[in-house]
GUMAR-615236 format. One record per residue (C-alpha): residue number from 0; residue in one letter; y, x, z. Coordinates in nm, 4 decimals, padded with zeros to 6 digits. Layout:
<sites>
{NUM; a; {Y; X; Z}},
...
</sites>
This chain:
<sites>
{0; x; {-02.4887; -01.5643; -00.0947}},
{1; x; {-02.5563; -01.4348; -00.4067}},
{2; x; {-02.3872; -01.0835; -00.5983}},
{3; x; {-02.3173; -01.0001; -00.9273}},
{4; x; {-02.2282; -00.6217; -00.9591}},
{5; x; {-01.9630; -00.5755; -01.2580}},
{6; x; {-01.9255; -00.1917; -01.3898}},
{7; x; {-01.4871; -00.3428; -01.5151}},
{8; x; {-01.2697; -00.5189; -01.4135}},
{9; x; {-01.2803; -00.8885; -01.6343}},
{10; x; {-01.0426; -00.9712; -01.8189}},
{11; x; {-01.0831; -01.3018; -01.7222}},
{12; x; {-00.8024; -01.5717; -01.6317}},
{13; x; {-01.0407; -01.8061; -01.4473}},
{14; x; {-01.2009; -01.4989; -01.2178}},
{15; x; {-00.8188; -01.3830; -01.1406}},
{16; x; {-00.7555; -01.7534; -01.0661}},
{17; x; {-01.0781; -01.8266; -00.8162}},
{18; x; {-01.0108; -01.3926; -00.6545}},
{19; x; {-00.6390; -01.5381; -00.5858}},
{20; x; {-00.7825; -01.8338; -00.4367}},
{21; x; {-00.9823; -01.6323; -00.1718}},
{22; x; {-00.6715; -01.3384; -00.1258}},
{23; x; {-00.4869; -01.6712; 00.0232}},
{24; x; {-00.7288; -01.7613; 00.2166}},
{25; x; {-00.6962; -01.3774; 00.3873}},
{26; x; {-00.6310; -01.3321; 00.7569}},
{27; x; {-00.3381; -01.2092; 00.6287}},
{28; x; {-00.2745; -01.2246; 00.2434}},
{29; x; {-00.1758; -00.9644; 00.0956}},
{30; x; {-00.0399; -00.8827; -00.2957}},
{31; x; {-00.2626; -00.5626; -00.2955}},
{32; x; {-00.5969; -00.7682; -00.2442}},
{33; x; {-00.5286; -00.9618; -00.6152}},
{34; x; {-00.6664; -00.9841; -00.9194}},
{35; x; {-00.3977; -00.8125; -01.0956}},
{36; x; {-00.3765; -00.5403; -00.8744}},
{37; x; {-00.7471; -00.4496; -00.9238}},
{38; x; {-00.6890; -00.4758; -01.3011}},
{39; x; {-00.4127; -00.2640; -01.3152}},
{40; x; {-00.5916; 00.0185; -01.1214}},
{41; x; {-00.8740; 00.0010; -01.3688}},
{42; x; {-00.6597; 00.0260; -01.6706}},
{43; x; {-00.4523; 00.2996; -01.5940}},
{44; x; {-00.7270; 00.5246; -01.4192}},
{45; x; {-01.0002; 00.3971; -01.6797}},
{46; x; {-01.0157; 00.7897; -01.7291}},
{47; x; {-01.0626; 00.9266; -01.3850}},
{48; x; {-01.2898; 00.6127; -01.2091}},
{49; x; {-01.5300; 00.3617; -01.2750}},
{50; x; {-01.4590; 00.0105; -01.1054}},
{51; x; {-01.7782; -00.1064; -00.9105}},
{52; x; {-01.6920; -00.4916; -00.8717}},
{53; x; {-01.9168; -00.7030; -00.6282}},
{54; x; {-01.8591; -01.0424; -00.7027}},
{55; x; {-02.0095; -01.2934; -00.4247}},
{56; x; {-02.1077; -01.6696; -00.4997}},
{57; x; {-02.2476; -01.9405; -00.3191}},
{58; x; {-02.4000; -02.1644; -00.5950}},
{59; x; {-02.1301; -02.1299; -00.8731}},
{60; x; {-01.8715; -02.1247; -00.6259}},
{61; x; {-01.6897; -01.7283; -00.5597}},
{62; x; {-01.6647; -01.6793; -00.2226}},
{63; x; {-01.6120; -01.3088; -00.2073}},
{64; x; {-01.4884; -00.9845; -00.3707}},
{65; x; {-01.5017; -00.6182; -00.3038}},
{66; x; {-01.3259; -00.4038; -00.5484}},
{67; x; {-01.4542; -00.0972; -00.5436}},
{68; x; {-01.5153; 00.2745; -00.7742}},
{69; x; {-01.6373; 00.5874; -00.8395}},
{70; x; {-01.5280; 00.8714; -00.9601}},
{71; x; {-01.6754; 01.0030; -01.2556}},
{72; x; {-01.8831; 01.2353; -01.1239}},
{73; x; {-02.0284; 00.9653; -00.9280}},
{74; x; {-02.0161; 01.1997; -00.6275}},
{75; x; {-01.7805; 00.9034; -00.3947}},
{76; x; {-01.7671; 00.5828; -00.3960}},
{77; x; {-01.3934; 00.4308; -00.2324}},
{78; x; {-01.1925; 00.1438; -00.3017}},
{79; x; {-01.1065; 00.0934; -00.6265}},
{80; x; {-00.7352; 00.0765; -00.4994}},
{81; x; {-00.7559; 00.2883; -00.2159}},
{82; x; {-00.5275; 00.5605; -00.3222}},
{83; x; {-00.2251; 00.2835; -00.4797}},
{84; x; {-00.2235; -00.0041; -00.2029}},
{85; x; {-00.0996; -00.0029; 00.1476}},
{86; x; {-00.3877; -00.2224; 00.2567}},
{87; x; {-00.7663; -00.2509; 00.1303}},
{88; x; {-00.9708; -00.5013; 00.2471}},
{89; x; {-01.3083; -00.6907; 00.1312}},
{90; x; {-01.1653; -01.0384; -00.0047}},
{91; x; {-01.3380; -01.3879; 00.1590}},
{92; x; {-01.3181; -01.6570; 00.3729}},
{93; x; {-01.3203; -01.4789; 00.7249}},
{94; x; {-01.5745; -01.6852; 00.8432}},
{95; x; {-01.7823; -01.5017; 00.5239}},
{96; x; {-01.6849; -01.1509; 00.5832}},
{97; x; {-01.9757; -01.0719; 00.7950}},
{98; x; {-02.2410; -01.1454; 00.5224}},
{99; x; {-02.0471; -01.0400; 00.2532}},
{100; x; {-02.0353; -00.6907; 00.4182}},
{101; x; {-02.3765; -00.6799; 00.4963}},
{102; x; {-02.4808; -00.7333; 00.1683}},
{103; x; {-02.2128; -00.5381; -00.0062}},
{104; x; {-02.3628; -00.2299; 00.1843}},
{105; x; {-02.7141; -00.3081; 00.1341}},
{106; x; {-02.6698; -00.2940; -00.2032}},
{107; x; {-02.5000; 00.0238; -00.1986}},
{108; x; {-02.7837; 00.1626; -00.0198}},
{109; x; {-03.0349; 00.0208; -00.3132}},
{110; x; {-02.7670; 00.2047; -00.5543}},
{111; x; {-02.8628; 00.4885; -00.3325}},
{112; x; {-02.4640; 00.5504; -00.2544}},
{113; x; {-02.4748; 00.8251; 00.0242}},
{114; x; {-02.0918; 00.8128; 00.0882}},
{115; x; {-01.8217; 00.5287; 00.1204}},
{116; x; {-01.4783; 00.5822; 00.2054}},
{117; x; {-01.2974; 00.2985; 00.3114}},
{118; x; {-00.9090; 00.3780; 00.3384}},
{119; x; {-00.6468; 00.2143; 00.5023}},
{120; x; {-00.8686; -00.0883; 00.6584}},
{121; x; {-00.6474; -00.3288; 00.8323}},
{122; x; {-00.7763; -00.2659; 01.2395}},
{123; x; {-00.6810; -00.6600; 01.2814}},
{124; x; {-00.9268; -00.7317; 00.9699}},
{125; x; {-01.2175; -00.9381; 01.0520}},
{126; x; {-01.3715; -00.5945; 00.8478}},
{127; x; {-01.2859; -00.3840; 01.0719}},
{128; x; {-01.4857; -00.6153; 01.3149}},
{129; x; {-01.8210; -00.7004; 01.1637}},
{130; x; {-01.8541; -00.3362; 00.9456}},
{131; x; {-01.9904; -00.1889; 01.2465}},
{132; x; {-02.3165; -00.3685; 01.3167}},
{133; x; {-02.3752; -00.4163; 00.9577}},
{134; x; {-02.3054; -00.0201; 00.8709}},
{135; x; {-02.6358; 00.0341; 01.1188}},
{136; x; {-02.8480; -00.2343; 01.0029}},
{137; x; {-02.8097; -00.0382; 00.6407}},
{138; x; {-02.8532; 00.2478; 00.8110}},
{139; x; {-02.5180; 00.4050; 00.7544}},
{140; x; {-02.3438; 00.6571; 01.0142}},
{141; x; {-02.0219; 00.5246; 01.0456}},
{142; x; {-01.6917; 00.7243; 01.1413}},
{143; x; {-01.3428; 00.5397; 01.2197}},
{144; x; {-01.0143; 00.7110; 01.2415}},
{145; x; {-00.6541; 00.5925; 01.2509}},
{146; x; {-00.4634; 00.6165; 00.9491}},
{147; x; {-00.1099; 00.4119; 00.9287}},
{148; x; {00.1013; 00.2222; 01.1500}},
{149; x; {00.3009; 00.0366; 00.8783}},
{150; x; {00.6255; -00.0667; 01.0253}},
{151; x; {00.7004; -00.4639; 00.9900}},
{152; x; {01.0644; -00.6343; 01.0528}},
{153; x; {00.8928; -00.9511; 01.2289}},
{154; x; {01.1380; -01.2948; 01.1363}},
{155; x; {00.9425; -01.5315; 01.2423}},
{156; x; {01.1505; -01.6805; 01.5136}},
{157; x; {01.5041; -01.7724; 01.5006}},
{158; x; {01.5549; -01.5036; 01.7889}},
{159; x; {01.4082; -01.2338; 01.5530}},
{160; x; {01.6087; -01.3210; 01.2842}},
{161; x; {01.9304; -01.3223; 01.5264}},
{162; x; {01.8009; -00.9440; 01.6514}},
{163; x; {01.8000; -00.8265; 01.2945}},
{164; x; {02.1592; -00.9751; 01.2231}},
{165; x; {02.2573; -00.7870; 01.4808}},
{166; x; {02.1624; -00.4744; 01.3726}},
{167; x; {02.2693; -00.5108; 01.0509}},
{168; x; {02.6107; -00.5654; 01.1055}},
{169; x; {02.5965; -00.2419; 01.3406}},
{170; x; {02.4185; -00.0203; 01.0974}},
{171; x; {02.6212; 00.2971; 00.9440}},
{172; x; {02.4810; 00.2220; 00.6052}},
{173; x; {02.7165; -00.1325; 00.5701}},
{174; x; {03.0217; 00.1173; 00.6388}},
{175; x; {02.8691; 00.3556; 00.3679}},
{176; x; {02.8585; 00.0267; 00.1296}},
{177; x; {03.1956; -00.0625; 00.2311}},
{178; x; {03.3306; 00.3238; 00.1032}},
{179; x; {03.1274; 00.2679; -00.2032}},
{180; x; {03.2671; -00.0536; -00.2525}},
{181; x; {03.6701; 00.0139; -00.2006}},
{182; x; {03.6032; 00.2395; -00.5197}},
{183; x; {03.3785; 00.0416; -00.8037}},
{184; x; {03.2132; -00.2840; -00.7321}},
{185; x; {02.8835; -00.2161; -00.5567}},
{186; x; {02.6281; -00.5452; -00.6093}},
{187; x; {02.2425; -00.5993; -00.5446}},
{188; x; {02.0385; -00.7181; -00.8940}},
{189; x; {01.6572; -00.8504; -00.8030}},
{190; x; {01.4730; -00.8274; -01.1798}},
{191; x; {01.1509; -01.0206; -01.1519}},
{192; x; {01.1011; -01.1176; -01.5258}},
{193; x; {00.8804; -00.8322; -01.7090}},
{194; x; {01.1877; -00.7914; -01.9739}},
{195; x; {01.4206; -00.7244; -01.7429}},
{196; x; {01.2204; -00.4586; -01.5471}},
{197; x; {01.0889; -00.2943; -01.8041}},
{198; x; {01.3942; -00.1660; -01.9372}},
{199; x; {01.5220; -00.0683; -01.6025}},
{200; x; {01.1314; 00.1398; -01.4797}},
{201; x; {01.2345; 00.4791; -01.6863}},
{202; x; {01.5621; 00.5371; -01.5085}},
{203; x; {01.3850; 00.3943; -01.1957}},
{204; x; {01.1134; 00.7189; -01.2661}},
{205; x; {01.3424; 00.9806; -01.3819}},
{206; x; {01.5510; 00.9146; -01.0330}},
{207; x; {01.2420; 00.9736; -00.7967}},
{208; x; {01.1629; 01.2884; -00.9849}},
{209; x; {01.4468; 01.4234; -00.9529}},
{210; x; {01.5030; 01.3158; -00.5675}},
{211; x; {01.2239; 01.4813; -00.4823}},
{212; x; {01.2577; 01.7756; -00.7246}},
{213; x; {01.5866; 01.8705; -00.5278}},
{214; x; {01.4123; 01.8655; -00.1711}},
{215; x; {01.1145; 02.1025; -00.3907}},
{216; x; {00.8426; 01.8227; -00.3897}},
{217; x; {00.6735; 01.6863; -00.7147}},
{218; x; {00.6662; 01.3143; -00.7135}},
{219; x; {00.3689; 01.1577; -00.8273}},
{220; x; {00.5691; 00.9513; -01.0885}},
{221; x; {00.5197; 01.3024; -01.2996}},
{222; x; {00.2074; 01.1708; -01.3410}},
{223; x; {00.1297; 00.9575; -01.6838}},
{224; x; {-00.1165; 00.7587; -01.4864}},
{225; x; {00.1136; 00.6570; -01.2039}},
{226; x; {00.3817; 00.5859; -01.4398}},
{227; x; {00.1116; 00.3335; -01.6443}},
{228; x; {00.0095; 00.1774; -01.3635}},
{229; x; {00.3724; 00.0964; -01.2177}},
{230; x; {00.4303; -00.0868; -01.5552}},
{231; x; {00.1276; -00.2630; -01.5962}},
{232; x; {00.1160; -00.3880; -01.2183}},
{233; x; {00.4904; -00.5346; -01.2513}},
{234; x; {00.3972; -00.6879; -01.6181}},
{235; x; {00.0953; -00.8406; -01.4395}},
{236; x; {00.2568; -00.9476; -01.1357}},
{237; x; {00.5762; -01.0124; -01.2870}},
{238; x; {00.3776; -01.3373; -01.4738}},
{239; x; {00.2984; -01.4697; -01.1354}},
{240; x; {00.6520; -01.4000; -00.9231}},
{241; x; {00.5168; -01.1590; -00.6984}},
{242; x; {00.6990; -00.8687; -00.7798}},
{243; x; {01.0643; -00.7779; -00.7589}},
{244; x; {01.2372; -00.4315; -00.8565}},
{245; x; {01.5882; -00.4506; -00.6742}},
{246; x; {01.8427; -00.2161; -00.7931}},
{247; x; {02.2144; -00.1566; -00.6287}},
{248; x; {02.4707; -00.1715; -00.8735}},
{249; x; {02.8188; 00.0596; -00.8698}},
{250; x; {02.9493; -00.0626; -01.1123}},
{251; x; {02.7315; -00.0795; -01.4639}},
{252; x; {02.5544; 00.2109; -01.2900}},
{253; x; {02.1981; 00.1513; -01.0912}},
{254; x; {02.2044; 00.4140; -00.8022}},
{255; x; {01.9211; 00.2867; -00.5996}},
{256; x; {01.5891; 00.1194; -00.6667}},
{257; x; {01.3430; -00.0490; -00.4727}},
{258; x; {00.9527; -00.1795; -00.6031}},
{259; x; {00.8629; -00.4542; -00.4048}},
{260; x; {00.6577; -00.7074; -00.3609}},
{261; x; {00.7227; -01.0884; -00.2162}},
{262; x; {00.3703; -01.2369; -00.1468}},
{263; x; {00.2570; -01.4674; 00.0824}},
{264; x; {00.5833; -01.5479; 00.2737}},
{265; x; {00.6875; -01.1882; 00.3250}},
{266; x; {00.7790; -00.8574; 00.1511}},
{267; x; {00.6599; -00.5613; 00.0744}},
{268; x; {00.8111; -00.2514; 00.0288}},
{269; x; {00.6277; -00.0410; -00.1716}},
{270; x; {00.8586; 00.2677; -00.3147}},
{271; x; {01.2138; 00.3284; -00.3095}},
{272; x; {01.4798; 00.6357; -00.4621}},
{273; x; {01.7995; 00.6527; -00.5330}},
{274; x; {02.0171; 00.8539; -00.7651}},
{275; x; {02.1294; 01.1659; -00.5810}},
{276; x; {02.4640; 01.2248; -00.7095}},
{277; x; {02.5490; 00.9297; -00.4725}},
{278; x; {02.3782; 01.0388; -00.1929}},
{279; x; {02.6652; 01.0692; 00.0348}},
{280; x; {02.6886; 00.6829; 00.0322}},
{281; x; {02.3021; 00.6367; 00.1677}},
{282; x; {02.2546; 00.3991; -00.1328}},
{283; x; {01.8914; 00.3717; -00.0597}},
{284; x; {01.9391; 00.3027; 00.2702}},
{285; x; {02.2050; 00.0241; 00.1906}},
{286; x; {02.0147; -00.1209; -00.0135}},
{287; x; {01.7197; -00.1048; 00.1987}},
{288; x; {01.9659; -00.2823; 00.4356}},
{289; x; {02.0626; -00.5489; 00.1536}},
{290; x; {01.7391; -00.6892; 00.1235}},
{291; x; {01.6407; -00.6805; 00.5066}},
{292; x; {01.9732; -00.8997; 00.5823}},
{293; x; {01.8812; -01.1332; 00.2361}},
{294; x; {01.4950; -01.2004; 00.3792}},
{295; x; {01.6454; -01.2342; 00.6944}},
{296; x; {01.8489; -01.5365; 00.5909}},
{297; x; {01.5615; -01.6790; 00.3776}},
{298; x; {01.3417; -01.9357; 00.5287}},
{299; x; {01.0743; -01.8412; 00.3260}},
{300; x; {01.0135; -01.5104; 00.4916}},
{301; x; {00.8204; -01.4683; 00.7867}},
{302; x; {00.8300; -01.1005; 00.7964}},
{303; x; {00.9463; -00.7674; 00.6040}},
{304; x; {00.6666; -00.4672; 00.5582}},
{305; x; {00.8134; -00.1396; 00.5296}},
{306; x; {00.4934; 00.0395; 00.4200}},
{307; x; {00.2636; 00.3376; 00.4928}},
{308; x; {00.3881; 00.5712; 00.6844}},
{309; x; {00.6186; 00.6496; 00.9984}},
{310; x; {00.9452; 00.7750; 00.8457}},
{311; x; {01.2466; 00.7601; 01.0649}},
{312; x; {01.4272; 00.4957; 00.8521}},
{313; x; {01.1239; 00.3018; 00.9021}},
{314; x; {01.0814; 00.3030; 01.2636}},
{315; x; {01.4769; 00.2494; 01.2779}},
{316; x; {01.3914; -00.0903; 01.1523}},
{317; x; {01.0826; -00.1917; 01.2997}},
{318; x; {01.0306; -00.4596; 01.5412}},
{319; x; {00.6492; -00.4915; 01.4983}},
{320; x; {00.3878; -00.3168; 01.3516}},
{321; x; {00.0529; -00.3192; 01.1700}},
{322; x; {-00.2680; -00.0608; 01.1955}},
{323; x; {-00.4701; 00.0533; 00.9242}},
{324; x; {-00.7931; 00.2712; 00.9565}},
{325; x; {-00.9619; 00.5461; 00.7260}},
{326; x; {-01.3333; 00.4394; 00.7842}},
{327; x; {-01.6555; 00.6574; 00.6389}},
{328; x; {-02.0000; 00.5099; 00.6219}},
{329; x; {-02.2500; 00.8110; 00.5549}},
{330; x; {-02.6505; 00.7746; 00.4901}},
{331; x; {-02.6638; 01.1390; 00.5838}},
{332; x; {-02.5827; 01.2190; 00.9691}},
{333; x; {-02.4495; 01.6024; 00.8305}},
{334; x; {-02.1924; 01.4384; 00.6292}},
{335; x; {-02.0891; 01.1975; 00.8843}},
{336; x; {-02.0647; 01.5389; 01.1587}},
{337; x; {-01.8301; 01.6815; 00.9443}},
{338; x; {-01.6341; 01.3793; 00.8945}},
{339; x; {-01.5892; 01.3603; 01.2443}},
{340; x; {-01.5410; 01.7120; 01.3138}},
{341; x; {-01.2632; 01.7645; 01.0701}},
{342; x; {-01.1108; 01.4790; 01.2258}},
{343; x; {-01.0979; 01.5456; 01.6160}},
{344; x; {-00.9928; 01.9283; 01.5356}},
{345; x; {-00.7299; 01.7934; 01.3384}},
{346; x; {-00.6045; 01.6067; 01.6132}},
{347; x; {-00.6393; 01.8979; 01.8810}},
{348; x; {-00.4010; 02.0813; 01.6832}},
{349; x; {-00.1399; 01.8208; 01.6604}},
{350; x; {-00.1526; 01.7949; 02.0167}},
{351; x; {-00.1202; 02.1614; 02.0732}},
{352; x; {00.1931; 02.2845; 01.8866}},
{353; x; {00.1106; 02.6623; 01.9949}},
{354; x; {-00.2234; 02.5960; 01.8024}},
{355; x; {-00.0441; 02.4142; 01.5501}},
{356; x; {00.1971; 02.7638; 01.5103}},
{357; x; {-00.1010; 02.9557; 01.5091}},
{358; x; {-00.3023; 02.7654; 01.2103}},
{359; x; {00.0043; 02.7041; 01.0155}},
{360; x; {00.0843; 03.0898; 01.0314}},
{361; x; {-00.2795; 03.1350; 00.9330}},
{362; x; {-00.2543; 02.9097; 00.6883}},
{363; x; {00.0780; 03.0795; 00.5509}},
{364; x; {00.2505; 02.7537; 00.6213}},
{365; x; {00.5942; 02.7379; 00.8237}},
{366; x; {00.6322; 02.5984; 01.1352}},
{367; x; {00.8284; 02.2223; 01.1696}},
{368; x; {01.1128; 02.4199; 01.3677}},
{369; x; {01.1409; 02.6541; 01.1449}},
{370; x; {01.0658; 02.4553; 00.7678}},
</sites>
């Protein structure tokens, strides 16, 4: 196996061709392992991060990828989409993955790279299998945490796909639909075509700030770089399929929006809002339950992935579920202490909620019972 190390991203159609090649050949393929995911990262964050592409090949044949940066300061070194995708992974052939990690980090030890931070890691990853031995051979502490359990709607029997009709004919949201509905015509548009959700990703913005603005949180589409990189992943995407912003119509008027992805016989959900002067209709929430009961009925779609995180609209839906891991490999054994440290006193508090009351109050932070 032989790398070439690439300081960009290429624009380069073949490369995105032979990357997507090998995402499909994934355990599990995901839409945040691509080409055009990777390129859109390094456009819109040329400013803050510096793509360090490893690009594997066995004769002239690419058989691997790891997408990786650093910040500017060259101080970490993380994956290059590790703050933007739900999963993160090191793209081959599983039957590969073992030498392509080895050599990976044994390069990053010639680069004399003390620190990598590898976030949200599938556990089932053949990655998360082989890093292990490999991080010691390169003499690397290594330090694995939990990070995620992503909540899935799993359709891939007919008896899943009769649970979930089931529950969507008995969820509260169809009744807040049907309110909506007696008053304006209430309908679900899927854009997938780059004119068509271009047009629609300001108002799609300007509702998530202001959803979040009213609960006193900033949303991170305030930021010019998020905002970039929204549009340039769906015009990149968008060329391909794989990418569909659904909105729910009353009327002329969008109230609710959700970025998605439909990639490898499934979708992703990747961010959702919804305009709040309709709030007392749950429009995200319906149409969160639109699309659920459309993939549902679509024999193209073997499951549903609701994302990072354990909301309680997520887990409300979930019949299955997926783990990722936060994973640090550390030349120096200080670093990796700390690491480790910060991590297991983390998780004493949570498990203590008088010690939990205590730091928070330290902390000047309120308590859950009484935020």
């Amino acid at each position: 196996m032989r790398l070439v190390l690439c300081r960009e991203i290429p624009d380069d159609a073949n490369l995105g061709r032979q990357w997507n090649e090998l995402v499909q050949q994934m355990e599990c393929p995901e839409v945040f392992y691509t080409y055009e995911w990777a390129l859109a990262v390094s456009r819109a964050y040329h400013d803050s991060l510096t793509p360090l592409l490893f690009l594997a090949y066995e004769q002239d044949s690419l058989v691997g990828t790891v997408a990786l940066a650093m910040d500017k300061a060259r101080r970490s070194t993380f994956f290059l989409a590790g703050t933007t995708a739900d999963y993160c992974d090191f793209v081959s052939f599983p039957e590969l993955r073992a030498e392509l990690v080895n050599r990976v980090l044994a390069e990053l030890r010639i680069l004399g790279v003390p620190t990598l931070v590898l976030a949200n890691l599938p556990a089932d990853s053949a990655t998360a299998r082989t890093i292990g031995p490999s991080a010691d051979f390169q003499g690397y502490n290594l330090f694995s945490q939990p990070a995620y359990q992503c909540g899935q709607v799993l359709l891939h029997t007919l008896e899943q796909r009769e649970s979930i009709r089931g529950l969507v004919r008995h969820k509260r949201e169809r009744r807040y639909l049907k309110a909506l509905a007696a008053k304006v015509p209430v309908v679900v548009d899927h854009l997938r075509l780059w004119d068509q959700i271009a047009p629609a990703l300001p108002s799609f913005s300007k509702a998530h700030i202001a959803r979040l603005s009213a609960i006193g949180q900033i949303s991170h589409l305030s930021s010019p770089q998020r905002v970039a990189f929204l549009s340039e992943l769906a015009r990149l995407l968008s060329s391909h399929g794989w990418i569909t912003l659904s909105q729910l119509r009353a009327g002329d008027q969008p109230i609710a929006w959700l970025y998605a992805f439909r990639f490898a016989r499934h979708w992703s959900f990747y961010q959702m809002t919804f305009d709040c002067r309709f709030g007392e209709y749950s429009p995200g929430s319906g149409l969160r339950l639109r699309v659920i009961e459309e993939a549902c009925d679509s024999s193209g779609t073997d499951f549903v992935d609701l994302g990072l995180g354990g909301e309680h609209h997520k887990k409300r839906w979930a019949t299955g579920a997926r783990e990722t891991l936060n994973v640090t490999l550390a030349r120096s054994a200080v670093t990796y202490l700390r690491v480790a440290a910060r991590y297991h006193v983390a998780a004493a508090i949570k498990t203590s909620p008088r010690l939990e009351h205590c730091v928070r109050r330290v902390l000047g932070r309120p308590s859950p019972g009484n935020a």
